[in-house]
N, CA, C and O atoms as a Tripos MOL2 file, in Angstrom:
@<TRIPOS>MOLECULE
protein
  292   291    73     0     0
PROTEIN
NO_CHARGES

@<TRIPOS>ATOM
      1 N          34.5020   -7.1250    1.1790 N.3       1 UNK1
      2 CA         33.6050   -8.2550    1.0930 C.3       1 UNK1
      3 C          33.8260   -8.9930   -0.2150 C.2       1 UNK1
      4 O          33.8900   -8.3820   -1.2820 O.2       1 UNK1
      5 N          33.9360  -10.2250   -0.1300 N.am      2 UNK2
      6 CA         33.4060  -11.2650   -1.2770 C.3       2 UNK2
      7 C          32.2930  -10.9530   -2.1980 C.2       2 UNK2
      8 O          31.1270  -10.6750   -1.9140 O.2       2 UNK2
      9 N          32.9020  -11.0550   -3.4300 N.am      3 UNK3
     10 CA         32.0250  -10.9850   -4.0830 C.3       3 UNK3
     11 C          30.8010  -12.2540   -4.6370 C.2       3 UNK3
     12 O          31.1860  -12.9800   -5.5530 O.2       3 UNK3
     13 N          29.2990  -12.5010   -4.0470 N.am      4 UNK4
     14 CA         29.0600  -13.7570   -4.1500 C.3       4 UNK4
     15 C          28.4680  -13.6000   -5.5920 C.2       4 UNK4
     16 O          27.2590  -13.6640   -5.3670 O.2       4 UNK4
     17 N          28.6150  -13.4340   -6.9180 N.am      5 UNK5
     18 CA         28.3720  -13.3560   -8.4730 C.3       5 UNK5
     19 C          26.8930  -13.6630   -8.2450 C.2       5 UNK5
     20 O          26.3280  -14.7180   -8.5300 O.2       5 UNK5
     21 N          26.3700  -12.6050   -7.7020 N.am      6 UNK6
     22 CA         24.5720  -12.5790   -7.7360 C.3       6 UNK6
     23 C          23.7660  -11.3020   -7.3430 C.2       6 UNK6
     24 O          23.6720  -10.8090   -6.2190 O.2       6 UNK6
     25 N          23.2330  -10.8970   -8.4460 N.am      7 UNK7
     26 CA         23.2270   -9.1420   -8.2560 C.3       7 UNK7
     27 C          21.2180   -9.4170   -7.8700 C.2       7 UNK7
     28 O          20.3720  -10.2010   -8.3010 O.2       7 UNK7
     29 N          21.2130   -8.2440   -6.8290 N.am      8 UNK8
     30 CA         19.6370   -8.8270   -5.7660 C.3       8 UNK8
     31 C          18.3870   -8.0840   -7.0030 C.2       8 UNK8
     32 O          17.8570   -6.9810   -7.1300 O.2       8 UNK8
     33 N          18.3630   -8.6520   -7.3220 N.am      9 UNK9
     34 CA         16.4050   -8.1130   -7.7920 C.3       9 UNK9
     35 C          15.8170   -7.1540   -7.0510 C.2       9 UNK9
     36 O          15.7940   -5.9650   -7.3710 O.2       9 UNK9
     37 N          15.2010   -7.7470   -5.7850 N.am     10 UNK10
     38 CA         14.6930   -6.8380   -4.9110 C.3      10 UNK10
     39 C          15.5060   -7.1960   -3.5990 C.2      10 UNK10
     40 O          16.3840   -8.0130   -3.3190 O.2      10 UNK10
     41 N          14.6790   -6.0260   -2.7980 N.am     11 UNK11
     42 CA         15.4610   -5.9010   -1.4160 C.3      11 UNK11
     43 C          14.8180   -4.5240   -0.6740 C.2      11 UNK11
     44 O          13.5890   -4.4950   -0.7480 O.2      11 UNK11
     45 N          15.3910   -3.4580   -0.0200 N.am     12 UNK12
     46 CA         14.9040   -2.6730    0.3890 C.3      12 UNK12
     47 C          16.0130   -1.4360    0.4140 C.2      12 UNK12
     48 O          17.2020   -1.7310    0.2980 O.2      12 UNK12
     49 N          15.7270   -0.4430    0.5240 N.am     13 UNK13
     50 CA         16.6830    1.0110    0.5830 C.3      13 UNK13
     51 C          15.5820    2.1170    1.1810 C.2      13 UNK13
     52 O          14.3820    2.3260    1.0050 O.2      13 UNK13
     53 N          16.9080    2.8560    2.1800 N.am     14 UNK14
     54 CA         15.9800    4.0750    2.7930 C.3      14 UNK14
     55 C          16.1490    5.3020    1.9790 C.2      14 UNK14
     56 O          15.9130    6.4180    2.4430 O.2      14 UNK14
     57 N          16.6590    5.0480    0.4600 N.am     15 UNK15
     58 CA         17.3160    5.9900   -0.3490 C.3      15 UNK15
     59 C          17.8880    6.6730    0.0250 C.2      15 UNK15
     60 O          18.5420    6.5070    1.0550 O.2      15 UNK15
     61 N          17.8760    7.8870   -0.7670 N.am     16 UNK16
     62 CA         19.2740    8.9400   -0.1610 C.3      16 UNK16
     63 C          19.5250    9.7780    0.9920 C.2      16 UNK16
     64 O          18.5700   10.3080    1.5600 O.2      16 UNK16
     65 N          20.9240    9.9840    1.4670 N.am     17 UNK17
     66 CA         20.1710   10.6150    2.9420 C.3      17 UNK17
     67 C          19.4930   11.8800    3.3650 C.2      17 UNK17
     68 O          19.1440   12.1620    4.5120 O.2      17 UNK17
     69 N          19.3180   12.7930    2.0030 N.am     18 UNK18
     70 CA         18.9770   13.7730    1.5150 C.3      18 UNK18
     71 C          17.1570   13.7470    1.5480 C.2      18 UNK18
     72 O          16.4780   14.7060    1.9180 O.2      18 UNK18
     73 N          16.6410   12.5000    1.1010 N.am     19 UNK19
     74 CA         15.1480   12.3390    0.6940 C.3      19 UNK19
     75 C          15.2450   10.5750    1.3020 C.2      19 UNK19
     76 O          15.3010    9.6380    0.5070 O.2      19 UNK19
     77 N          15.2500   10.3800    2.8580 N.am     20 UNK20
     78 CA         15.1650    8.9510    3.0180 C.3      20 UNK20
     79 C          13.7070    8.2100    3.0280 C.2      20 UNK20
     80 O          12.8260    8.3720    3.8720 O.2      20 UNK20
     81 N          13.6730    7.4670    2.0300 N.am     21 UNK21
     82 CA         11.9540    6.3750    2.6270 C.3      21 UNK21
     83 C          12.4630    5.1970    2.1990 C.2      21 UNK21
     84 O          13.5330    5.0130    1.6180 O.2      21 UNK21
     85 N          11.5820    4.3560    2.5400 N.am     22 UNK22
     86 CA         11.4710    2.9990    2.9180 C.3      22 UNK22
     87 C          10.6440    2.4270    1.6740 C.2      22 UNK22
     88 O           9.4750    2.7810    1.5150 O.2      22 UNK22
     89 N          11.4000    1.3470    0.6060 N.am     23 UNK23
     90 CA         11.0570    1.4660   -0.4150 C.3      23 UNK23
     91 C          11.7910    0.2620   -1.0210 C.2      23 UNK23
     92 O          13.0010    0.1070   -0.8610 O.2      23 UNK23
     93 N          11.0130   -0.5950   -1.7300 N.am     24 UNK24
     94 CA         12.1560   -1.8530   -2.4650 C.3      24 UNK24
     95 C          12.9690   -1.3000   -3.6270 C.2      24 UNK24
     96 O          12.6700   -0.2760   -4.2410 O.2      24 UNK24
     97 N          14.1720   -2.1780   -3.9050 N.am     25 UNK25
     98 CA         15.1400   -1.2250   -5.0860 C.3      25 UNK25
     99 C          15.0460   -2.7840   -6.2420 C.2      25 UNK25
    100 O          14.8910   -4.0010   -6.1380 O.2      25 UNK25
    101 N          15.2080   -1.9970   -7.0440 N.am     26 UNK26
    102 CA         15.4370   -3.4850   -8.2980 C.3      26 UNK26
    103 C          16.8280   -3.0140   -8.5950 C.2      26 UNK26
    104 O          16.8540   -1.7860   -8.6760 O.2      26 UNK26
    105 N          17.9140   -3.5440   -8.7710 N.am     27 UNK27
    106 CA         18.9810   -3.3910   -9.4860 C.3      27 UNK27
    107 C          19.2310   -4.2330  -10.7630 C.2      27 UNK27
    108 O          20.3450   -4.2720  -11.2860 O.2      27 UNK27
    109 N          18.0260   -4.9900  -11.3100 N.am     28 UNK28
    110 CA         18.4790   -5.1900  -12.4690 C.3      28 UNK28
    111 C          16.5680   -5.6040  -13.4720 C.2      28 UNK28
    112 O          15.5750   -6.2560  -13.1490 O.2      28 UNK28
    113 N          16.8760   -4.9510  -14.4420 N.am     29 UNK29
    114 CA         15.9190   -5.3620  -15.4840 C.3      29 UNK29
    115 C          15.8070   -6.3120  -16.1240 C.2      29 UNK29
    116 O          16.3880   -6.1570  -17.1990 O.2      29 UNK29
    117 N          15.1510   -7.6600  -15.9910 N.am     30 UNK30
    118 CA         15.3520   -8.5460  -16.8850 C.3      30 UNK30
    119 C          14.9680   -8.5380  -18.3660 C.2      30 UNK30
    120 O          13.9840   -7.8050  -18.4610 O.2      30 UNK30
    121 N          15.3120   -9.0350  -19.5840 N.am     31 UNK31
    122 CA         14.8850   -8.9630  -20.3710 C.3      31 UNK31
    123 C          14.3690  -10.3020  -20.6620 C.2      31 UNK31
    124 O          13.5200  -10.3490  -21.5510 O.2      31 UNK31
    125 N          14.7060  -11.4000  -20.0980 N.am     32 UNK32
    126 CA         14.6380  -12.7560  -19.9620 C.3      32 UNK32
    127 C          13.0900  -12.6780  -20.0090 C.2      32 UNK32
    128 O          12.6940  -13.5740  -20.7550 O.2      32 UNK32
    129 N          11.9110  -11.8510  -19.4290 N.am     33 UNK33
    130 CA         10.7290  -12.0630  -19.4330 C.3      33 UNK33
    131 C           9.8660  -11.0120  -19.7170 C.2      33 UNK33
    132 O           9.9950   -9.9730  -19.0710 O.2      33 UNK33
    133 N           9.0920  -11.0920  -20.4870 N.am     34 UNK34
    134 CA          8.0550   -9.9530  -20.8110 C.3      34 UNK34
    135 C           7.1570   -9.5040  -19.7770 C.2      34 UNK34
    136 O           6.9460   -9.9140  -18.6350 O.2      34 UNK34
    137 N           6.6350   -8.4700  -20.5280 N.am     35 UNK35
    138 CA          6.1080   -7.4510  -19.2220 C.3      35 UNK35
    139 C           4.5380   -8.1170  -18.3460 C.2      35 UNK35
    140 O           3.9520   -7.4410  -17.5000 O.2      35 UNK35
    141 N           4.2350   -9.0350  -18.6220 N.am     36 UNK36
    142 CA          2.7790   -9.5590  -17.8760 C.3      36 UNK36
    143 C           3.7020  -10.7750  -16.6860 C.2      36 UNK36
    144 O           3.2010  -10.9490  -15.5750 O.2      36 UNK36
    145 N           5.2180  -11.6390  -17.1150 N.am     37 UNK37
    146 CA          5.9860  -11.8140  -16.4670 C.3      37 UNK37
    147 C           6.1810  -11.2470  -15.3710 C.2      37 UNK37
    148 O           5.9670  -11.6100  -14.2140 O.2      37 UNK37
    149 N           6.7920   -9.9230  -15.9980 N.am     38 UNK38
    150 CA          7.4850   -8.9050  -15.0210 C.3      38 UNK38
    151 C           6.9600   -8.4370  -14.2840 C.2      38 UNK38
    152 O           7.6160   -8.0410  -13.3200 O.2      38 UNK38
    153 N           5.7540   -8.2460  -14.2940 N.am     39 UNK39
    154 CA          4.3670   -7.5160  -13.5320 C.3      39 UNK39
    155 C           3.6610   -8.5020  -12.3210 C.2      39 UNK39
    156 O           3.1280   -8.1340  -11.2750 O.2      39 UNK39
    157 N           3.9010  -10.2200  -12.9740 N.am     40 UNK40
    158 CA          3.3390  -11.1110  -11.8990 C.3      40 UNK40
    159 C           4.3730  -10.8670  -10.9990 C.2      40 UNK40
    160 O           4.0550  -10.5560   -9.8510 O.2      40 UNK40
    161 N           5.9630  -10.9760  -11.4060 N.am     41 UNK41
    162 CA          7.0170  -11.2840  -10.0490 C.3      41 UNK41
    163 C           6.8860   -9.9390   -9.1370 C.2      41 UNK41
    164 O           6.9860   -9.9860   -7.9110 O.2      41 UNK41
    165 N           6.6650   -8.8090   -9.8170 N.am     42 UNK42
    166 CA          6.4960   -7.4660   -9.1180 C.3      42 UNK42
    167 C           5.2700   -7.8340   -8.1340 C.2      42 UNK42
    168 O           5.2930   -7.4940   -6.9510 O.2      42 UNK42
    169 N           4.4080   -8.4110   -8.5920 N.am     43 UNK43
    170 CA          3.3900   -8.2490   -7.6790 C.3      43 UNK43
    171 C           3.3850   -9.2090   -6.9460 C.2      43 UNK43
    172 O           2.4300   -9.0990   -6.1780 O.2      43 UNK43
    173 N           4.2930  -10.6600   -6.6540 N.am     44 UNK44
    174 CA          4.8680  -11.5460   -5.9250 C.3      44 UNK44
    175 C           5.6450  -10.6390   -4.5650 C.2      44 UNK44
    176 O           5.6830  -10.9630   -3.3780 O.2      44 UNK44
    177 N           6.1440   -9.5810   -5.1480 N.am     45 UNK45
    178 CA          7.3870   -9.1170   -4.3390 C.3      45 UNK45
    179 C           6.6600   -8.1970   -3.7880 C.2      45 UNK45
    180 O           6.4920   -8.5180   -2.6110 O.2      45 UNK45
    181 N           6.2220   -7.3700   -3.9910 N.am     46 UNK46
    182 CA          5.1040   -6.6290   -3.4610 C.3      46 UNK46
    183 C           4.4610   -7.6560   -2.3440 C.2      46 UNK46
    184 O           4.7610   -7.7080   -1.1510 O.2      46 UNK46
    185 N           3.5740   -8.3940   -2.9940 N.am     47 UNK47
    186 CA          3.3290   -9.2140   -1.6170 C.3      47 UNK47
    187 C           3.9290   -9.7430   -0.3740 C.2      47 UNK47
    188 O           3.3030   -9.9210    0.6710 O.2      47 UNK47
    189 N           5.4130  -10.0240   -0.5910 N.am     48 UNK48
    190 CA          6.2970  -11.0340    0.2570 C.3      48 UNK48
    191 C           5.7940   -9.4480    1.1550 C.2      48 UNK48
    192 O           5.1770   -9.4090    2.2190 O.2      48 UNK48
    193 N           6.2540   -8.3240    0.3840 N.am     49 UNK49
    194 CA          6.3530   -7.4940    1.3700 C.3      49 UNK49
    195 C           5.2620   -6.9800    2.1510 C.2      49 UNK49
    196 O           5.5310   -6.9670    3.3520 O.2      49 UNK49
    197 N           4.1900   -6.5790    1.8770 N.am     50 UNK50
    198 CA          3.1510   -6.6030    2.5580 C.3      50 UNK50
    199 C           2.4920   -7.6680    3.7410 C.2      50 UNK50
    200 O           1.6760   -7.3960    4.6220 O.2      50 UNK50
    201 N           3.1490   -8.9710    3.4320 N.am     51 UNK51
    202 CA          3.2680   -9.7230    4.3400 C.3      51 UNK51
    203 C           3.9020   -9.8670    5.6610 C.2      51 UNK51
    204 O           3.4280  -10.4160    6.6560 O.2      51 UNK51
    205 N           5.1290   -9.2490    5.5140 N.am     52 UNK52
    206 CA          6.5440   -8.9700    6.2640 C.3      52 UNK52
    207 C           6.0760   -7.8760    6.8960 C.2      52 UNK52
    208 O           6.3200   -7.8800    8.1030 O.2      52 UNK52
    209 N           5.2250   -6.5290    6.3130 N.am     53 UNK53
    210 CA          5.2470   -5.4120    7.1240 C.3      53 UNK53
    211 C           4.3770   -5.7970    8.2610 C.2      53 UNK53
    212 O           4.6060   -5.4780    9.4280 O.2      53 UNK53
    213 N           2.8370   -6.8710    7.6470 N.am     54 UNK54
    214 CA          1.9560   -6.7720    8.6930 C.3      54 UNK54
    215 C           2.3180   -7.8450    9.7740 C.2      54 UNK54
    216 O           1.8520   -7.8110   10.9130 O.2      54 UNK54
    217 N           3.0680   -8.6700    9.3870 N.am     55 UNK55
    218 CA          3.5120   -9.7470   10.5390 C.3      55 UNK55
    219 C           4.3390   -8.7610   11.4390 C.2      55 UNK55
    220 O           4.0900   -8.6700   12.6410 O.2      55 UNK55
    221 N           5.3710   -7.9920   10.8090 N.am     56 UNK56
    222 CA          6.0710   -6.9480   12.0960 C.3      56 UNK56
    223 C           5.2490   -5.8720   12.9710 C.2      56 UNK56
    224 O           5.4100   -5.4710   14.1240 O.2      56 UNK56
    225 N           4.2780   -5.5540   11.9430 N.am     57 UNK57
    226 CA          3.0710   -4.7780   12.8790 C.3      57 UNK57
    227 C           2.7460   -4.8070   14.0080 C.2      57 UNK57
    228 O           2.5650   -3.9640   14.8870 O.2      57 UNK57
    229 N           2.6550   -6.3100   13.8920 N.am     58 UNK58
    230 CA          2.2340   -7.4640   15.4900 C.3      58 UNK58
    231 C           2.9900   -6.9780   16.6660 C.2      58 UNK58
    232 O           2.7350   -6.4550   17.7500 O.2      58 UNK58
    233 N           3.9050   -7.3220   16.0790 N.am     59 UNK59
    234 CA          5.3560   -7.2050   17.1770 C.3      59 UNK59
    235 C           5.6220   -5.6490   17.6650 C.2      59 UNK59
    236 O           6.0010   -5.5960   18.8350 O.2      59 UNK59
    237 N           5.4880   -4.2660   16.9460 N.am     60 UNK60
    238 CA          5.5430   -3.3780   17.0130 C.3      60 UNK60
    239 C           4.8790   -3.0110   17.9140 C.2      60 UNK60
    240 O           3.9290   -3.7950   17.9060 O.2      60 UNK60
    241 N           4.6540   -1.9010   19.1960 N.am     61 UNK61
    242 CA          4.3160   -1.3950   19.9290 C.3      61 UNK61
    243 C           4.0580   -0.0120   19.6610 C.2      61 UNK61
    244 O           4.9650    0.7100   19.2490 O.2      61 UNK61
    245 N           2.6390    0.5160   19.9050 N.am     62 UNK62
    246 CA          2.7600    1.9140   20.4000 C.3      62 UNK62
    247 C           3.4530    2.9940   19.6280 C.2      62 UNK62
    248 O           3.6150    2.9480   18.4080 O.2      62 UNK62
    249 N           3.8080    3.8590   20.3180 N.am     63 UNK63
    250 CA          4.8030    5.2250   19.3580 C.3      63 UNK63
    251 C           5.3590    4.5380   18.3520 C.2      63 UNK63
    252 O           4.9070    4.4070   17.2150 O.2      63 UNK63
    253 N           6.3610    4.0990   18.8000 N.am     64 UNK64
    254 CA          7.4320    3.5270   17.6880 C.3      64 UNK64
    255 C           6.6970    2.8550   16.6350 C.2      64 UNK64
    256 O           7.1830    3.0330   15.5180 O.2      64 UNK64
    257 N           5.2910    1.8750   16.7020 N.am     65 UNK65
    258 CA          4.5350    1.9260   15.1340 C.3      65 UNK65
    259 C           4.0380    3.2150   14.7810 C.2      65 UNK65
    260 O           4.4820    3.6970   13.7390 O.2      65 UNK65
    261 N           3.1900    3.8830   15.4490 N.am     66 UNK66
    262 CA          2.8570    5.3370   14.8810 C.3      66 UNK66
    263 C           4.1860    6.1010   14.3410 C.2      66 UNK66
    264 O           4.0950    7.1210   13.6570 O.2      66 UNK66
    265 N           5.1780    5.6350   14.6340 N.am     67 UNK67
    266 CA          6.2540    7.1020   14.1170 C.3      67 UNK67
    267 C           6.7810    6.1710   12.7220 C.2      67 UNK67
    268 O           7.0810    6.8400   11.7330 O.2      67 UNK67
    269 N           6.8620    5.1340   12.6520 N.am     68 UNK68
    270 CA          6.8920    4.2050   11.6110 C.3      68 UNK68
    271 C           6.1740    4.3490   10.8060 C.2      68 UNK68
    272 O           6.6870    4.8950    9.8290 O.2      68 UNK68
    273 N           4.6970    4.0140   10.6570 N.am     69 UNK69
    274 CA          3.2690    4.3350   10.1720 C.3      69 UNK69
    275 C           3.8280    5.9290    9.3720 C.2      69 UNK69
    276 O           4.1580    6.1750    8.2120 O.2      69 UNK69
    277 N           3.7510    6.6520   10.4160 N.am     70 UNK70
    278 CA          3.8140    8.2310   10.0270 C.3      70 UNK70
    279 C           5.4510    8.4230    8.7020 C.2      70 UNK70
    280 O           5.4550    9.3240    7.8630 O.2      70 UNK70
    281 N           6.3040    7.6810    8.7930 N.am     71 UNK71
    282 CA          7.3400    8.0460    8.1840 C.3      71 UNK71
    283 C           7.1400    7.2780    7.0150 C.2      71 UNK71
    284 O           7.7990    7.6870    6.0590 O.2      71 UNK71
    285 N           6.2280    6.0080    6.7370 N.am     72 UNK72
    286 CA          5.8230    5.2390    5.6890 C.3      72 UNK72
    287 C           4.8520    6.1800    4.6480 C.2      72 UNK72
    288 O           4.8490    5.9990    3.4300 O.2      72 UNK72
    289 N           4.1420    7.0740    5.2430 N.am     73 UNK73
    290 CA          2.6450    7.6320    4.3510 C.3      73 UNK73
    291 C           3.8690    9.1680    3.7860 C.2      73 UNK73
    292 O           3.4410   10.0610    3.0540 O.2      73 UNK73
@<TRIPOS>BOND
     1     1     2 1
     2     2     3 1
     3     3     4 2
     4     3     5 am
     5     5     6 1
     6     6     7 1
     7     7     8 2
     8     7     9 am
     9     9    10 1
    10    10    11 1
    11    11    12 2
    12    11    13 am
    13    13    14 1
    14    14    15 1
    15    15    16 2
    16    15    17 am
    17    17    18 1
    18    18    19 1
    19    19    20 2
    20    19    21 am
    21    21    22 1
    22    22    23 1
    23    23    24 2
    24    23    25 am
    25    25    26 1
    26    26    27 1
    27    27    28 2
    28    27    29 am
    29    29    30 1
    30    30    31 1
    31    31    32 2
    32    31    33 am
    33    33    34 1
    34    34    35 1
    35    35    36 2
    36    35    37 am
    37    37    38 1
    38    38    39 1
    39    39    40 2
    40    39    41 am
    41    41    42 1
    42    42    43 1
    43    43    44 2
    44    43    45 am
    45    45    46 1
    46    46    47 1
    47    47    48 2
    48    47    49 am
    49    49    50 1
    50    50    51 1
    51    51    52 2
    52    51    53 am
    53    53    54 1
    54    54    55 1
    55    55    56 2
    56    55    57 am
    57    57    58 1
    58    58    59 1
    59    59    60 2
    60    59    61 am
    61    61    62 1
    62    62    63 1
    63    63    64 2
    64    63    65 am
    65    65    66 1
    66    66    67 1
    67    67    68 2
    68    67    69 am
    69    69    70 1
    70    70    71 1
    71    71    72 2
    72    71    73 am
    73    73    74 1
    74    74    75 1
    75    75    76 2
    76    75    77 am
    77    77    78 1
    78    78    79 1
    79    79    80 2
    80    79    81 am
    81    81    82 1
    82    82    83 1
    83    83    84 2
    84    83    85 am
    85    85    86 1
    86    86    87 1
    87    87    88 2
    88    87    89 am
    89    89    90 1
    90    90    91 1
    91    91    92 2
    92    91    93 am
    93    93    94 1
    94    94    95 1
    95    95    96 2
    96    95    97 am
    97    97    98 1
    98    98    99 1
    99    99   100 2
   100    99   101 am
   101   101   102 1
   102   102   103 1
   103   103   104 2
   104   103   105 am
   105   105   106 1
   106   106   107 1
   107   107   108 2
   108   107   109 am
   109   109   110 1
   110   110   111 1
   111   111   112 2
   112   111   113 am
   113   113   114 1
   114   114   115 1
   115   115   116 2
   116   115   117 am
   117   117   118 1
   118   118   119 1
   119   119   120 2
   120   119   121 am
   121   121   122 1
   122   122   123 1
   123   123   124 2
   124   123   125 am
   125   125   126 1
   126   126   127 1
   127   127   128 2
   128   127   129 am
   129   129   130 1
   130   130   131 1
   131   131   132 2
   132   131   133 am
   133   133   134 1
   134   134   135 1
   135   135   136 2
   136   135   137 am
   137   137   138 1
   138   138   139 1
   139   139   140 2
   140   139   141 am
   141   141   142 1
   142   142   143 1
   143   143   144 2
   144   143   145 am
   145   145   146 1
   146   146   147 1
   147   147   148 2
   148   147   149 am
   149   149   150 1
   150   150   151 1
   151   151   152 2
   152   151   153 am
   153   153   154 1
   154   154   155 1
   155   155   156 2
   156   155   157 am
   157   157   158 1
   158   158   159 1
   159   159   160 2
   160   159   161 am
   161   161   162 1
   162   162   163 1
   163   163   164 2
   164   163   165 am
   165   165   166 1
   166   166   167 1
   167   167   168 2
   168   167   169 am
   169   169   170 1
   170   170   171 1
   171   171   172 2
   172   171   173 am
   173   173   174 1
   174   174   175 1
   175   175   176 2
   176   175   177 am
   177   177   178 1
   178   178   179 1
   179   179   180 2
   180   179   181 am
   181   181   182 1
   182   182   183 1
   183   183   184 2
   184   183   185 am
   185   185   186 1
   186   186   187 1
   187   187   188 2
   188   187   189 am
   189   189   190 1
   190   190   191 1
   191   191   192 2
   192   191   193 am
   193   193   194 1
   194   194   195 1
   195   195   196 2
   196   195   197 am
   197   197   198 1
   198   198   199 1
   199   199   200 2
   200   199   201 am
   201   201   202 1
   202   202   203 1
   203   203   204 2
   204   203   205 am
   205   205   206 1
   206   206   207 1
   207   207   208 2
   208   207   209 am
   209   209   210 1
   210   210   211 1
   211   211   212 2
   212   211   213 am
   213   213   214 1
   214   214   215 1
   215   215   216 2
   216   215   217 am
   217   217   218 1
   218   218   219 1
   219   219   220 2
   220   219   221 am
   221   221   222 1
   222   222   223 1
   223   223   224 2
   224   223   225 am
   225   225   226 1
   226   226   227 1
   227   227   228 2
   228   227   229 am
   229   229   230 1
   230   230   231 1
   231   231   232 2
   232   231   233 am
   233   233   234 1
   234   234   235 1
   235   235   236 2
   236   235   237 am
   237   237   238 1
   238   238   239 1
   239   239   240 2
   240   239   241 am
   241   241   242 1
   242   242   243 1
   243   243   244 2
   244   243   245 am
   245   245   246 1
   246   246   247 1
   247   247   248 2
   248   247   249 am
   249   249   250 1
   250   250   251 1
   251   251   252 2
   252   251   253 am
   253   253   254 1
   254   254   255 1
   255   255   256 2
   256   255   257 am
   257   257   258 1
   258   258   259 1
   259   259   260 2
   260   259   261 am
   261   261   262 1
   262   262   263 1
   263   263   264 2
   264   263   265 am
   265   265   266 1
   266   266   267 1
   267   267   268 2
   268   267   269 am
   269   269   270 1
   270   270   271 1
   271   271   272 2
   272   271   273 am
   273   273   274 1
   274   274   275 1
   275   275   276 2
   276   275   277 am
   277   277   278 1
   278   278   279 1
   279   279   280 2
   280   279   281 am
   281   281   282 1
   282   282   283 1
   283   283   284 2
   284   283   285 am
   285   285   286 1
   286   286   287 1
   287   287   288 2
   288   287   289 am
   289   289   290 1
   290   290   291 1
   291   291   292 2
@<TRIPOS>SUBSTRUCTURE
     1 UNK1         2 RESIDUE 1 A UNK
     2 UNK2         6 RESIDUE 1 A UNK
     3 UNK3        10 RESIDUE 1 A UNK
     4 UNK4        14 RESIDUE 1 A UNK
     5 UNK5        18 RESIDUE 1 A UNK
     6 UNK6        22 RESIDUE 1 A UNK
     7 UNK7        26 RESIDUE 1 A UNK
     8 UNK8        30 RESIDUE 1 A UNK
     9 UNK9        34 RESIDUE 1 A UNK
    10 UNK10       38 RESIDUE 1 A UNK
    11 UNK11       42 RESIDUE 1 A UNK
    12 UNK12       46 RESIDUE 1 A UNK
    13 UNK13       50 RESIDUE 1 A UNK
    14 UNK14       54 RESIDUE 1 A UNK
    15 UNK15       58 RESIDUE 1 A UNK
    16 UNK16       62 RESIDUE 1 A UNK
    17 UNK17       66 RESIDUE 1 A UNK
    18 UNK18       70 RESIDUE 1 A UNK
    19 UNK19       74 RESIDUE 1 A UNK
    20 UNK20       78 RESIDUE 1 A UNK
    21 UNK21       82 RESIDUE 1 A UNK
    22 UNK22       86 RESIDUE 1 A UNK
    23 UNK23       90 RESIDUE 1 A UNK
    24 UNK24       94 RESIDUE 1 A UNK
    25 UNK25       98 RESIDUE 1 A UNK
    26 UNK26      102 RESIDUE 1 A UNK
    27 UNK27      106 RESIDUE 1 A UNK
    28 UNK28      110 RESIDUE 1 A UNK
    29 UNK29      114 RESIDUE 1 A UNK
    30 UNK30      118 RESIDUE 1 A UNK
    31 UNK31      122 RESIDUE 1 A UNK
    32 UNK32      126 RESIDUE 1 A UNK
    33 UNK33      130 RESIDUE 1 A UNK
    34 UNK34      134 RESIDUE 1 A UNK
    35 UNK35      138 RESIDUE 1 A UNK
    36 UNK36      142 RESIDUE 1 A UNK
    37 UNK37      146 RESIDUE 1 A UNK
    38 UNK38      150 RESIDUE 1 A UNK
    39 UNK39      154 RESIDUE 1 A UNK
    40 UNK40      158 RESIDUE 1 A UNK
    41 UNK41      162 RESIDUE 1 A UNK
    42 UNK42      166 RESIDUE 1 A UNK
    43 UNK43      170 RESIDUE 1 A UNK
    44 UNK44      174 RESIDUE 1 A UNK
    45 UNK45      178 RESIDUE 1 A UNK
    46 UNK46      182 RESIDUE 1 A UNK
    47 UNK47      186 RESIDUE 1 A UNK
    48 UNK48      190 RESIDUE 1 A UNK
    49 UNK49      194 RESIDUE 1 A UNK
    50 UNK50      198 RESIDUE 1 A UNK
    51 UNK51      202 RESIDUE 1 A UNK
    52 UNK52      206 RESIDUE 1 A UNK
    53 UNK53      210 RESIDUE 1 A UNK
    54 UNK54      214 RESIDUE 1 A UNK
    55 UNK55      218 RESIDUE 1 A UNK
    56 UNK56      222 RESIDUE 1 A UNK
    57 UNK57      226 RESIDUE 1 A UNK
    58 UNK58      230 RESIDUE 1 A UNK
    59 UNK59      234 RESIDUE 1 A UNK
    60 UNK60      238 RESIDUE 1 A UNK
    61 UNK61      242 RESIDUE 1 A UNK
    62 UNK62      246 RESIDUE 1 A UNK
    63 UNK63      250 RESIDUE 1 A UNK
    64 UNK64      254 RESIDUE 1 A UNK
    65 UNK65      258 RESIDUE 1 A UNK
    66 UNK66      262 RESIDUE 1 A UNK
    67 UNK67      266 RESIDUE 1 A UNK
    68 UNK68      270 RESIDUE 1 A UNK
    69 UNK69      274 RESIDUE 1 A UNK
    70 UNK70      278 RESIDUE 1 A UNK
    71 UNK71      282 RESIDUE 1 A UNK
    72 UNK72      286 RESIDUE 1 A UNK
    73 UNK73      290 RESIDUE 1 A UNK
């Protein structure tokens, strides 16, 4: 793959395949902004995501949300 010169902030990973969950990853620390900064965009991103889970909720059916649900807690 191409490299497109833009390393992701956030995103998501099921971590290792040893200990997998469902979990956003930061790959980089900014220093560009102090920590009440760093804490609003965290809690921006946090939100997008909480947004995203409950809109898919909708769509989710039955078992397959309960076994979802159950592998999230």
């Amino acid at each position: 793959l191409e490299d497109p010169g833009k390393i992701v902030q956030t995103g998501y990973s099921v971590g290792s395949q040893s200990h997998p969950q469902f979990d956003w990853a930061k790959n980089l620390l900014s220093k560009n902004f102090n920590t009440q900064e760093q804490q609003e965009i965290g809690y921006l991103e946090s939100s997008v995501f909480a947004l995203f889970w409950n809109m898919a909720r909708k769509l989710i059916y039955g078992n397959i949300k309960k076994d979802i649900e159950g592998f999230l807690e």
